[in-house]
N, C-alpha and C positions, 0 to 999 in steps of 0.2 A: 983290069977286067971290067967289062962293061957290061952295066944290068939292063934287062931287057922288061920295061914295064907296058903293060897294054893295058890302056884305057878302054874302060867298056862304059855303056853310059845305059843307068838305069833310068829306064822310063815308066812311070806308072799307068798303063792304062785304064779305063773306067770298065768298072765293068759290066759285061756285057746281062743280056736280058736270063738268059742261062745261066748266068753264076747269081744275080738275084735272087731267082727263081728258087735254086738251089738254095742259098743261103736262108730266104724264108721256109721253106719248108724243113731245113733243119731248125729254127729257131723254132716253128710250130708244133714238130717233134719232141722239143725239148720243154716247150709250156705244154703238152700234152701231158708228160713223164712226171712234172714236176706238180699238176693239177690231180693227176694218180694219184702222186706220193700224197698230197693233202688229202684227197678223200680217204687214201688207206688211213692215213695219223688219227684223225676225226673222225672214222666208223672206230676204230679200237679206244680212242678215248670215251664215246658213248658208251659201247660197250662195258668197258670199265666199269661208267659211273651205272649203268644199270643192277650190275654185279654186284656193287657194293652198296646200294640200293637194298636190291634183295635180300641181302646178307644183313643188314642192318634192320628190316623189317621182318627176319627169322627171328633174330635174336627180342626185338621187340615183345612178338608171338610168343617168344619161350616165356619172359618175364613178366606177362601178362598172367601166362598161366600159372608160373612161380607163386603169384599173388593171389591168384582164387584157390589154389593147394592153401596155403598158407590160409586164408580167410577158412575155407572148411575146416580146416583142421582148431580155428579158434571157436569157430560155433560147436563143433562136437567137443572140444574140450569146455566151454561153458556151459553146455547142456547136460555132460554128465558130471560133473562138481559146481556147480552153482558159488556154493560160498566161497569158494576156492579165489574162484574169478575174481567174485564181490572184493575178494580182502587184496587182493593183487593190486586192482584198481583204486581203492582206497589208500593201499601203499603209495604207490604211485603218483596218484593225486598229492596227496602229502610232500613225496620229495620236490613235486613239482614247482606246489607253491611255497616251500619252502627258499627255492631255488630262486622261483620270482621276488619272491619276500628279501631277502638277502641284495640282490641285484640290484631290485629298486632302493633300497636302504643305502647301497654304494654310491646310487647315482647322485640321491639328495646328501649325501655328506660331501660327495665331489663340485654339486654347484654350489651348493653354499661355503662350502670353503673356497670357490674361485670367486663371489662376490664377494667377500668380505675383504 
C-alpha cells in the first residue's frame, strides 16, 4: 500500500499595510483599556485614602471633645469641693515623688555597683 503524501509549502508573506493598520489599532485599543483600568485603580485608591482620612479626623474630633468634657467636668468638681481636689493632688504628688525617689535610688545603686 502506498502513501500518498502532498507537499505544500508554507510561505510567510509580509504584511500588508491593512493588516498593520489593523494590528495598531488593536494594540491602541488595548493601551486605551488598560490606561482605564489604571485610572479606575487610582481614582478608587484616592478615594480610599480620602475615606480614611475623614474617618480618622472624626474620630480625632470626637477625642478632642472627650477632653474638654473631661477637663469641665474637673473644674466643676474642684470648684465645688476645693479641699477634696487639694488633698487628691497632694496624694498624688506624694506617690509621685516617692516613685521618683525610689527609681533614682535604683539607678545610683546600679551604677555604682557596675563601677566598682
Amino acid at each position: 500500500m502506498a502513501v500518498a503524501t502532498a507537499e505544500t509549502q508554507d510561505t510567510v508573506q509580509p504584511p500588508t499595510v491593512k493588516d498593520r493598520i489593523v494590528d495598531a489599532a488593536r494594540r491602541v485599543a488595548h493601551v486605551s483599556h488598560e490606561v482605564r483600568l489604571a485610572k479606575s485603580v487610582a481614582r478608587d485608591t484616592i478615594e480610599d485614602g480620602v475615606y480614611a482620612a475623614k474617618r480618622a479626623l472624626k474620630r480625632v474630633q470626637r477625642g478632642v471633645e472627650t477632653l474638654e468634657d473631661v477637663k469641665d467636668e474637673t473644674v466643676r468638681y474642684v470648684k465645688r469641693q476645693p479641699f477634696t481636689a487639694l488633698g487628691i493632688a497632694v496624694g498624688v504628688g506624694l506617690v509621685v515623688g516617692a516613685c521618683a525617689g525610689w527609681f533614682g535610688a535604683t539607678l545610683r545603686r546600679r551604677s555604682s555597683a557596675a563601677g566598682s
